[in-house]
N, C-alpha and C positions, 0 to 999 in steps of 0.2 A: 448771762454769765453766772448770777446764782444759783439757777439751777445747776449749770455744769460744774460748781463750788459744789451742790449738795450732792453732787454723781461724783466726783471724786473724789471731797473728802468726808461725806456724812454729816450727820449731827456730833455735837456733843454732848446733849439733852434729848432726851426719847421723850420728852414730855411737850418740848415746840420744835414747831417743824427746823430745817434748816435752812431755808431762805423766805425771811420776811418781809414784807412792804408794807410802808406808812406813807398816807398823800397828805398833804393841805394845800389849800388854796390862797393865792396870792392876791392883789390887789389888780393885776394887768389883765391883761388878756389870755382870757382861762382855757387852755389846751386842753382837748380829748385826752382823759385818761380810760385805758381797757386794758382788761385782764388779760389779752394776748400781748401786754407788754412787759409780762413776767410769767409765758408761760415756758415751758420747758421746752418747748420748738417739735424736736424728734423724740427726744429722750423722755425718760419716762413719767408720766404725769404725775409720780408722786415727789417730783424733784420741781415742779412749779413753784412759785412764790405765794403766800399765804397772805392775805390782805387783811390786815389788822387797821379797825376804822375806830377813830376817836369817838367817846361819848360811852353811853352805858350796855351796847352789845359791840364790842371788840369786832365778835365775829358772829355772823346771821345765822339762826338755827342752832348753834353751838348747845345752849342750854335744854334739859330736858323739856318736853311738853308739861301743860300742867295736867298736874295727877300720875306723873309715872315717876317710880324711886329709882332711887340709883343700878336697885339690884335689876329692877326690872331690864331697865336701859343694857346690863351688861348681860342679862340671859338672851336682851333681842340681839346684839349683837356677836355672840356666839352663835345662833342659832342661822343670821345669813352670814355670817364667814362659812358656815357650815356645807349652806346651797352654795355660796359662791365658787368654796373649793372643787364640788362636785362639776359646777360647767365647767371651772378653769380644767379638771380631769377630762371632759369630754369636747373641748374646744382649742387649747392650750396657749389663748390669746395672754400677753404677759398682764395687759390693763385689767384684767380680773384680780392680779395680787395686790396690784399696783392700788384698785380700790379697797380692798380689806385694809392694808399697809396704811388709807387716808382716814378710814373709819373709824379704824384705834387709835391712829392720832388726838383725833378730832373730840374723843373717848378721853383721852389723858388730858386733852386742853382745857377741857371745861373746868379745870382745877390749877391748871398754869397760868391762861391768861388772863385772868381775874388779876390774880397776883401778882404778875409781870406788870400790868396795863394802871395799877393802883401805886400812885405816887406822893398817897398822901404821907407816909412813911420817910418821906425826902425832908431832910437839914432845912429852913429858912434861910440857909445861905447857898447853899446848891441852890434853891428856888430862884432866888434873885440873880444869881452868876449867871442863868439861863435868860432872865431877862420878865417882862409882865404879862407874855402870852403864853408861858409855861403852864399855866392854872387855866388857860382856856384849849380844851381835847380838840384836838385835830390839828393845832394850828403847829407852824413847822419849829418851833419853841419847845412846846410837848413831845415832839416827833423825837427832836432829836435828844428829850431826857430819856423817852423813850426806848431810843438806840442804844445808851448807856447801861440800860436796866435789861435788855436783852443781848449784847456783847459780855454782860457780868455773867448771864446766865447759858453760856455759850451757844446762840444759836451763829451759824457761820457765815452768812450774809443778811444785812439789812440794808435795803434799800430806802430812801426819802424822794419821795417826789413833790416839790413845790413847785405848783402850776401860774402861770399867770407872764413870762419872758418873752413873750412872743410880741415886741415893741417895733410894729411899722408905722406905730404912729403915739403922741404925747409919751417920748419918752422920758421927757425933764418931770412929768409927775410920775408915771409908773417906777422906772428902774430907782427913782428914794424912798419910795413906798416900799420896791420888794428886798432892795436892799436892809432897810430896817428890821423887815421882817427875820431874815436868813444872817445876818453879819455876827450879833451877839449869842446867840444859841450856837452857828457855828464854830464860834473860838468857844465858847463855853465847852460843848461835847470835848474838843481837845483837850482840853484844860483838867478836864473832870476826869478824862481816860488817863491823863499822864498824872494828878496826882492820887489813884487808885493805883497806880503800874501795871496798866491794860493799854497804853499807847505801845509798848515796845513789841507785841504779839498783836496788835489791831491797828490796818491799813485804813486810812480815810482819805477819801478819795471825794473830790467836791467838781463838778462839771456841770457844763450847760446844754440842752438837748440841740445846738448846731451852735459854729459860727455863727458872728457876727461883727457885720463891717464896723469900722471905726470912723466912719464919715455918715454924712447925716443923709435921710430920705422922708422926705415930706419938705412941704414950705416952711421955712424956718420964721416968717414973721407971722407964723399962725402958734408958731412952738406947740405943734404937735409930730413935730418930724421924729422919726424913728429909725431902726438902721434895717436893712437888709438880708438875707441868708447869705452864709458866705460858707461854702464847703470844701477851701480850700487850707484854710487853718484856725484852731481854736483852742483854748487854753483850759489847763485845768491843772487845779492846785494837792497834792498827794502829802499827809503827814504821817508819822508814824509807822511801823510797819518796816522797820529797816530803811526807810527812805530817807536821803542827807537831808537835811534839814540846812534854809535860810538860804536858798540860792534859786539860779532860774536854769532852765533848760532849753534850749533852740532859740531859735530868731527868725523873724520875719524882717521884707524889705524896708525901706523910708514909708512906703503907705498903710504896711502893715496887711499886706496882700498875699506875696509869693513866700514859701518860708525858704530863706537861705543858710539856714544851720541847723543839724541837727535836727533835720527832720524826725516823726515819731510817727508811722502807720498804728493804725489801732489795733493791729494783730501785735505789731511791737509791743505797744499800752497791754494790751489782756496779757502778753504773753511773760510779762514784766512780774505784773500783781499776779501770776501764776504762781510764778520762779519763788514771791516773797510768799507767799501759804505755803511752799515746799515742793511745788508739783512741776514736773518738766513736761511742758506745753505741745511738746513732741511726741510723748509715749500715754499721754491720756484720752483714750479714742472710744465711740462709742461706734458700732457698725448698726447701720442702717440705709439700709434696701440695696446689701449689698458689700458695699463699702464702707471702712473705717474714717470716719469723720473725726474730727478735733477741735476745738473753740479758733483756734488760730489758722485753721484751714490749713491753706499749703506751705506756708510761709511765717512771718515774725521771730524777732529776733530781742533778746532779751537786753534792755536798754541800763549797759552796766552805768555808765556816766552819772544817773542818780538813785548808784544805790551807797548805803552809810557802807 
């Protein structure tokens, strides 16, 4: 979905790319993270998400070698945009612009995200509103000051992933562990965006990577029981962004299994937080191999019931 954010609506800053990711890791059981889960799919590789890593190289290779000046760096890279243009003339593959396009990004960041990524510039009371893992990089405290500090600087999607929910087992010690982690920096980011007046133009959107049952799995007099996948419904909390605020949306049965209201397909979901960035989910298509393709495929329908 960011990438098809940075295919439709672009940056706002030519300085970071427009769709970002931030990971940290959780206390539970730590899920495979990989780069083909923010890559651009069909569309064009310069619309992938950029993975911005906590600590003192944001981003790997970013900084010049040592011994070469700035000037040097910008005459090398004029000098292969220069070949690159010539194959993209004699081959007319589009991923040749697509990498000059990441080159000079990559060129302008070494001076962005230093400065994006450096929080020591942050209030003592913004620090603490975030909570005590704010001051330690990577962790999802930092992430999500982090999101605030590139939302201010318009890049047009940031993603967070905290790993570690994947509870089929000891879940009475995992989910208070990851809960701590995620609860106070969550309302924090809110909190910070609505009192700057950047919640009313920025959607937050907080979700879990599936279902999960609400009955237990594992032995319970071992109290390491955990819950199950469940893919037929799951919850997720939307603030900001024209969204009504302080209510719920749909329902599930007595066991919290079959949803009997208001159901919400996820083409519905994407095709929603389309509608709220401006874009009608219907007429934004990108053709490949052939065919005009869409984030929402055939179908979704835009879920007026919660909007403000």
């Amino acid at each position: 979905m960011g990438a098809w954010l940075s295919y439709g609506l672009g940056s706002e800053n030519e300085n970071l790319p427009a769709f970002v990711v931030l990971t940290s890791r959780g206390g539970g059981n730590s899920q495979g993270l990989y780069a083909h889960l923010w890559s651009a799919g069909f569309l064009d590789s310069a619309h992938q998400g950029v993975l911005l890593r906590g600590g003192k190289d944001p981003v790997l290779y970013l900084n010049d070698p040592k011994g070469m000046e700035q000037a040097d760096r910008r005459r090398f890279l004029d000098n292969l945009a220069e070949l690159n243009h010539q194959t993209y003339d004699e081959l007319g593959d589009p991923e040749i612009l697509s990498r000059i396009k990441q080159y000079e990004m990559a060129y302008r960041m070494q001076t962005s995200v230093p400065e994006v990524m450096d929080i020591n510039g942050e209030p003592d009371h913004i620090l603490k509103m975030y909570g005590p893992d704010v001051v330690t990089p990577g962790s999802f405290a930092a992430n999500c000051l982090l999101a605030r500090k590139l939302a201010e600087k318009g890049v047009r999607f940031i993603q967070l992933y905290h790993q570690g929910w994947d509870q089929h087992s000891n879940l009475v010690d995992e989910m208070g562990m990851q809960a701590k982690q995620v609860d106070q920096p969550s309302a924090a980011l809110i909190l910070d965006l609505k009192q700057r007046g950047l919640l009313d133009d920025t959607l937050v959107v907080w979700g879990g990577e599936f279902g999960r049952t609400n009955y237990c799995q594992g032995p319970l007099d071992a109290k390491l029981y955990g819950r199950d996948h469940h893919p037929r419904s799951f919850s997720v909390w939307m603030a900001g962004g024209g969204i009504k605020p302080g209510f719920e949306y749909g329902e599930t049965d007595e066991f919290g299994y079959n949803i009997v209201k208001d159901p919400v397909h996820i083409h519905d979901f994407h095709a929603t937080i389309l509608n709220q960035l401006g874009l009608d989910h219907t007429k934004m298509t990108f053709k490949h191999q052939g065919r005009r393709y869409r984030l929402t495929d055939v179908s979704g329908e835009v879920v007026k019931g919660i909007l403000a």
